[in-house]
N, CA, C and O atoms as CSV, one atom per row, in Angstrom:
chain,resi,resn,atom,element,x,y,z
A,1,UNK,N,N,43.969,70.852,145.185
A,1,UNK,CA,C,42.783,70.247,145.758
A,1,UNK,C,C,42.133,71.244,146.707
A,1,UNK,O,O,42.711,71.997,147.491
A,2,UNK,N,N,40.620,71.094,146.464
A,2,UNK,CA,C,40.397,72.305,147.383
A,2,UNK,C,C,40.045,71.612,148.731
A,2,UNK,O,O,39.833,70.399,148.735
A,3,UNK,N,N,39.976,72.334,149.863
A,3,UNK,CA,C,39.807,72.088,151.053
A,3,UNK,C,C,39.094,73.325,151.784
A,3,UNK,O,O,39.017,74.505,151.439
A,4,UNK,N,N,38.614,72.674,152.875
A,4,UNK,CA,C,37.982,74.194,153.643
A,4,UNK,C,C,38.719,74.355,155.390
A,4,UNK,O,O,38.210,74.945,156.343
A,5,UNK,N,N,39.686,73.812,155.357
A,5,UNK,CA,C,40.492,73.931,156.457
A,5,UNK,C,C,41.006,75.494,156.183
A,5,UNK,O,O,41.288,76.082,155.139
A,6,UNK,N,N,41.005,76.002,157.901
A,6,UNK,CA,C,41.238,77.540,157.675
A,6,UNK,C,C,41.890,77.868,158.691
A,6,UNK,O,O,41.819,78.913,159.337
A,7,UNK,N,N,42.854,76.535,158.919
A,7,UNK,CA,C,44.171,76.066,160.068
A,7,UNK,C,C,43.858,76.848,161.784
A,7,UNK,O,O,44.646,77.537,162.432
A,8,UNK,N,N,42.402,76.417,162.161
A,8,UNK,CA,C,41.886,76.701,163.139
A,8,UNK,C,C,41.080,75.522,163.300
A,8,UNK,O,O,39.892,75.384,163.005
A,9,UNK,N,N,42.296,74.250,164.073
A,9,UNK,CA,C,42.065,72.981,164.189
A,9,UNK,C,C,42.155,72.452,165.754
A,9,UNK,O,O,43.134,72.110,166.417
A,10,UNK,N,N,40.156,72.547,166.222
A,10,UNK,CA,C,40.104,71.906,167.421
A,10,UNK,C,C,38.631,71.549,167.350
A,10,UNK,O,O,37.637,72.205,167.041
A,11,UNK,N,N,38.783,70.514,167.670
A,11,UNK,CA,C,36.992,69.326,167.739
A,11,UNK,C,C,36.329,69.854,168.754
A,11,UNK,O,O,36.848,69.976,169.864
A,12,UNK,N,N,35.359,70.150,168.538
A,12,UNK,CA,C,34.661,70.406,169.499
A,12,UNK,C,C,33.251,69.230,169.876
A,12,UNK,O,O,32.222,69.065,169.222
A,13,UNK,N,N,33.633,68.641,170.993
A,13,UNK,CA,C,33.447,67.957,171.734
A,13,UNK,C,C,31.870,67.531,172.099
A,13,UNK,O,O,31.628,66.401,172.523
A,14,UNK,N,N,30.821,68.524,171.901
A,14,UNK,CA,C,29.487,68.327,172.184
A,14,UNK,C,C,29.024,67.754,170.260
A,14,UNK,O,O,27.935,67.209,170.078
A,15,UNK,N,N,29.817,67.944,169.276
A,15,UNK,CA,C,29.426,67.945,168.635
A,15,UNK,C,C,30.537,66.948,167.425
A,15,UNK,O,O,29.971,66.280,166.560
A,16,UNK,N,N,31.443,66.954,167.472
A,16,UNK,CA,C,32.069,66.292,167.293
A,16,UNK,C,C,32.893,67.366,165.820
A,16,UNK,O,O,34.004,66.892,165.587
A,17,UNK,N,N,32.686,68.169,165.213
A,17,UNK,CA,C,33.071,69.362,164.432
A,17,UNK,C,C,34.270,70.108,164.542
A,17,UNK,O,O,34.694,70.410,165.658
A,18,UNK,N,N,34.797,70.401,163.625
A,18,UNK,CA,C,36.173,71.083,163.718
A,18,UNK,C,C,35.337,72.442,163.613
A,18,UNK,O,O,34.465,72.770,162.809
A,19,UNK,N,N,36.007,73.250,164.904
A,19,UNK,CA,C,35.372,74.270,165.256
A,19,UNK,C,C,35.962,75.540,164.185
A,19,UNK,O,O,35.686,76.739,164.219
A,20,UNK,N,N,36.813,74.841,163.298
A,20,UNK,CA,C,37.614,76.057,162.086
A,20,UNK,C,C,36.544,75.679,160.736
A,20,UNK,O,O,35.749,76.369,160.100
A,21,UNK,N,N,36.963,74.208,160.653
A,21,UNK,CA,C,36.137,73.852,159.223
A,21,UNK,C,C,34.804,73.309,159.309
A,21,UNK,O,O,34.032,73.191,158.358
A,22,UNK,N,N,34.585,72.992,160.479
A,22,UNK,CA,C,32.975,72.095,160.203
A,22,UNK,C,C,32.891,70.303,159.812
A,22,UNK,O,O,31.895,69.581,159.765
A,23,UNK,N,N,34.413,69.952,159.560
A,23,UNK,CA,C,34.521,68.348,159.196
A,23,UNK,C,C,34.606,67.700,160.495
A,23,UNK,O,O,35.037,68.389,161.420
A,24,UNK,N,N,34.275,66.512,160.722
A,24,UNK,CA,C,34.916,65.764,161.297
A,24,UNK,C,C,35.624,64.768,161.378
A,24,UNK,O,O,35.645,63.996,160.418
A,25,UNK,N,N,36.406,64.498,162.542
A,25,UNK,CA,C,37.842,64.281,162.419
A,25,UNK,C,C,38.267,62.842,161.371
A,25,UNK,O,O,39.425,62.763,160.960
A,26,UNK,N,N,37.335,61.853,161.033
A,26,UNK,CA,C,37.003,61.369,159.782
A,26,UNK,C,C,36.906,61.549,158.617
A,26,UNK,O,O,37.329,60.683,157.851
A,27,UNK,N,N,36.181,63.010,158.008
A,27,UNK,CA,C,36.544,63.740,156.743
A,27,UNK,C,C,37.751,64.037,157.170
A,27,UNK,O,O,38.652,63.355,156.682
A,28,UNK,N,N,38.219,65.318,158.376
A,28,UNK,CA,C,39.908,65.788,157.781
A,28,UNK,C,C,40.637,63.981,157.506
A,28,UNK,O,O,40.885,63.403,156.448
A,29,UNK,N,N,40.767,63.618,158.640
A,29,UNK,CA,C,42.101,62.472,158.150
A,29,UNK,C,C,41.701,61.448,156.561
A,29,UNK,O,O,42.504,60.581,156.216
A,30,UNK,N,N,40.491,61.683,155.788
A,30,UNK,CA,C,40.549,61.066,154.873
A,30,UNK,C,C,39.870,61.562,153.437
A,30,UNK,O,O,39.032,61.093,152.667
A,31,UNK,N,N,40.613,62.661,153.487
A,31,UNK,CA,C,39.963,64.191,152.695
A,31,UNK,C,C,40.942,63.898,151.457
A,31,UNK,O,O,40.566,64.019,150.291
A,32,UNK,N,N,42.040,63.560,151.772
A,32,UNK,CA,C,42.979,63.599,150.536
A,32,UNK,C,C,42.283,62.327,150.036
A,32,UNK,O,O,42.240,62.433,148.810
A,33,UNK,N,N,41.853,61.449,150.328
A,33,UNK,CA,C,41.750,60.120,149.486
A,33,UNK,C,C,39.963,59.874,148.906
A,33,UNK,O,O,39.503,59.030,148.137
A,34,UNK,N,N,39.370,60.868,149.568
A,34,UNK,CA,C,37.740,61.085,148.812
A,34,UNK,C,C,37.733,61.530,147.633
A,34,UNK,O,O,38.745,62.152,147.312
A,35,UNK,N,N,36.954,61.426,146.896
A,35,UNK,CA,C,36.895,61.743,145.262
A,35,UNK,C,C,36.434,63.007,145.606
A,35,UNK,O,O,36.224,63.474,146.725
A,36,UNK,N,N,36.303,63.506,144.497
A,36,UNK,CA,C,35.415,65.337,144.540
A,36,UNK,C,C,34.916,65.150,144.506
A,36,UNK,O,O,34.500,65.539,145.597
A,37,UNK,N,N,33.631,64.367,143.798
A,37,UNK,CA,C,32.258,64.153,144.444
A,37,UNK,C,C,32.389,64.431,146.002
A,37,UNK,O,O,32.274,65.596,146.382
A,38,UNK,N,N,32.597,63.529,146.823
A,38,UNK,CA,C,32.872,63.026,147.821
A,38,UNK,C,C,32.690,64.769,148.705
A,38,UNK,O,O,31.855,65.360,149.390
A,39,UNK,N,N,33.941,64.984,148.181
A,39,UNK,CA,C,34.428,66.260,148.387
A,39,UNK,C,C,33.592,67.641,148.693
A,39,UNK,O,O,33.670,68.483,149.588
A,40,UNK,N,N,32.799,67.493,147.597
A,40,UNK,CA,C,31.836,68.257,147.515
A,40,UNK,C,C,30.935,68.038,148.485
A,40,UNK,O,O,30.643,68.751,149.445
A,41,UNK,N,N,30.448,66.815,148.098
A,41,UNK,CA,C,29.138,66.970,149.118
A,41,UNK,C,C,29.477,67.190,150.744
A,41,UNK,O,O,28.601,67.569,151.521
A,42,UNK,N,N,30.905,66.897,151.184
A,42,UNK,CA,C,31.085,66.942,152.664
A,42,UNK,C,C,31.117,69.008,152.471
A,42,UNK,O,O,30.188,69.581,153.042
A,43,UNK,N,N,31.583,69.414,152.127
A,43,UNK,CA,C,31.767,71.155,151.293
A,43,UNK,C,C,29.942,71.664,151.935
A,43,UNK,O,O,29.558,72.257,152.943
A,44,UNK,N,N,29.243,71.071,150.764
A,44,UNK,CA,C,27.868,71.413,151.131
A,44,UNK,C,C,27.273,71.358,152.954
A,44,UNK,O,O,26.488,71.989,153.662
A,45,UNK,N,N,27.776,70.736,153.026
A,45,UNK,CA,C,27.205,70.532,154.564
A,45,UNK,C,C,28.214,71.409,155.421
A,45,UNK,O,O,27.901,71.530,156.605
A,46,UNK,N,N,28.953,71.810,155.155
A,46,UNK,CA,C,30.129,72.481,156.210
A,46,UNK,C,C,29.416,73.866,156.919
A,46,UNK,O,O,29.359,74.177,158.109
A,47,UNK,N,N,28.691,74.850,155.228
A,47,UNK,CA,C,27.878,76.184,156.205
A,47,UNK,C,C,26.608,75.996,157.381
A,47,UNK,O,O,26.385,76.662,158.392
A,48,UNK,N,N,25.850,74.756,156.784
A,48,UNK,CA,C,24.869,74.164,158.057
A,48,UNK,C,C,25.614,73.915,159.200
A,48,UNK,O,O,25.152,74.460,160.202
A,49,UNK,N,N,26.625,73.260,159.365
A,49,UNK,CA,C,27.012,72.738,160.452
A,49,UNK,C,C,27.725,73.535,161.465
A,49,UNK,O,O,27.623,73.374,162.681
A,50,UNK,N,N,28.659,74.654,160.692
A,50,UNK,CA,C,29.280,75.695,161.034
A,50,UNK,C,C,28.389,76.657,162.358
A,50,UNK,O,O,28.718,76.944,163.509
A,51,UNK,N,N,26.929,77.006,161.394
A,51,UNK,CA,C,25.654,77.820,161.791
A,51,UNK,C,C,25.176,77.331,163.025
A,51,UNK,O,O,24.847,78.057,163.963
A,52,UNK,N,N,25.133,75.976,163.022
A,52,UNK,CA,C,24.007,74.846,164.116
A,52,UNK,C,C,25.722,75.046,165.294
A,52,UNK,O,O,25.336,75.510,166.366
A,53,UNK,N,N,26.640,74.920,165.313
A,53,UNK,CA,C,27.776,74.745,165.638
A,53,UNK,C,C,27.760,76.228,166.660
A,53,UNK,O,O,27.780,76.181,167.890
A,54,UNK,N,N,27.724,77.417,165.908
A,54,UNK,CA,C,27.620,78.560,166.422
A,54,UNK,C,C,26.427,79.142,167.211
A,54,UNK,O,O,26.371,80.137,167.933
A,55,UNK,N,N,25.511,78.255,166.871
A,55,UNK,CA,C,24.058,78.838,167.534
A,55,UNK,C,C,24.342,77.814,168.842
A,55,UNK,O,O,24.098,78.288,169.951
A,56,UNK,N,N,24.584,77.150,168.805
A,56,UNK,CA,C,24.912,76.314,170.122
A,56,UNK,C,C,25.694,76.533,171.125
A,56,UNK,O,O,25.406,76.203,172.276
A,57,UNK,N,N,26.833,77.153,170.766
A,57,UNK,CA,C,28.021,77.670,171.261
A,57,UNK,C,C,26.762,79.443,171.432
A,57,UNK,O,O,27.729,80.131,171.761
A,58,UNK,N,N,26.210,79.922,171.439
A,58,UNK,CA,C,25.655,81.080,171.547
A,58,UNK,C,C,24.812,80.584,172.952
A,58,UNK,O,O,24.958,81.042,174.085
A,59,UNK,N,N,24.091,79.744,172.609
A,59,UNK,CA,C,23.221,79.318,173.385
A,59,UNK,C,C,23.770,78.872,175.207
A,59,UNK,O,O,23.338,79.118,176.333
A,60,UNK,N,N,24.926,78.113,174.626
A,60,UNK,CA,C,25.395,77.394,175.535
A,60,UNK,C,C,25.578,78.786,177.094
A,60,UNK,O,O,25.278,78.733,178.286
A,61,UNK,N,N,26.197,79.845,176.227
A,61,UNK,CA,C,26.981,80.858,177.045
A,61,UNK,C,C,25.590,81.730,177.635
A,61,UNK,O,O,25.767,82.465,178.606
A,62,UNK,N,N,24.472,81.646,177.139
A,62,UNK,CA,C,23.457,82.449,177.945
A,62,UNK,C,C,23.029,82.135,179.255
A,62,UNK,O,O,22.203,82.849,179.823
């Protein structure tokens, strides 16, 4: 099964995002039991969120 966990597991808090994968803590704990559809589409959204995630965390520190 594929997954995008990259065992750099901590929520980050302004945003609610796993600051490794981009899920939140709702997708990870119920990732094994989503269909691949499912799967996918949470997949698609992970590089947006990752980006918006990092530009924030950029922002934050200026």
């Amino acid at each position: 099964m594929r997954t995008p966990c990259i065992n750099v597991c901590s929520i980050d808090p302004a945003n609610g995002f796993c600051v490794g994968c981009g899920r939140t803590l709702g997708e990870i704990a119920g990732w094994m039991s989503l269909s691949e559809e499912q799967r996918n589409t949470v997949m698609a959204l992970l590089p947006d969120r990752l980006r918006q995630s990092a530009a924030a965390t950029l922002e934050h520190r200026a």
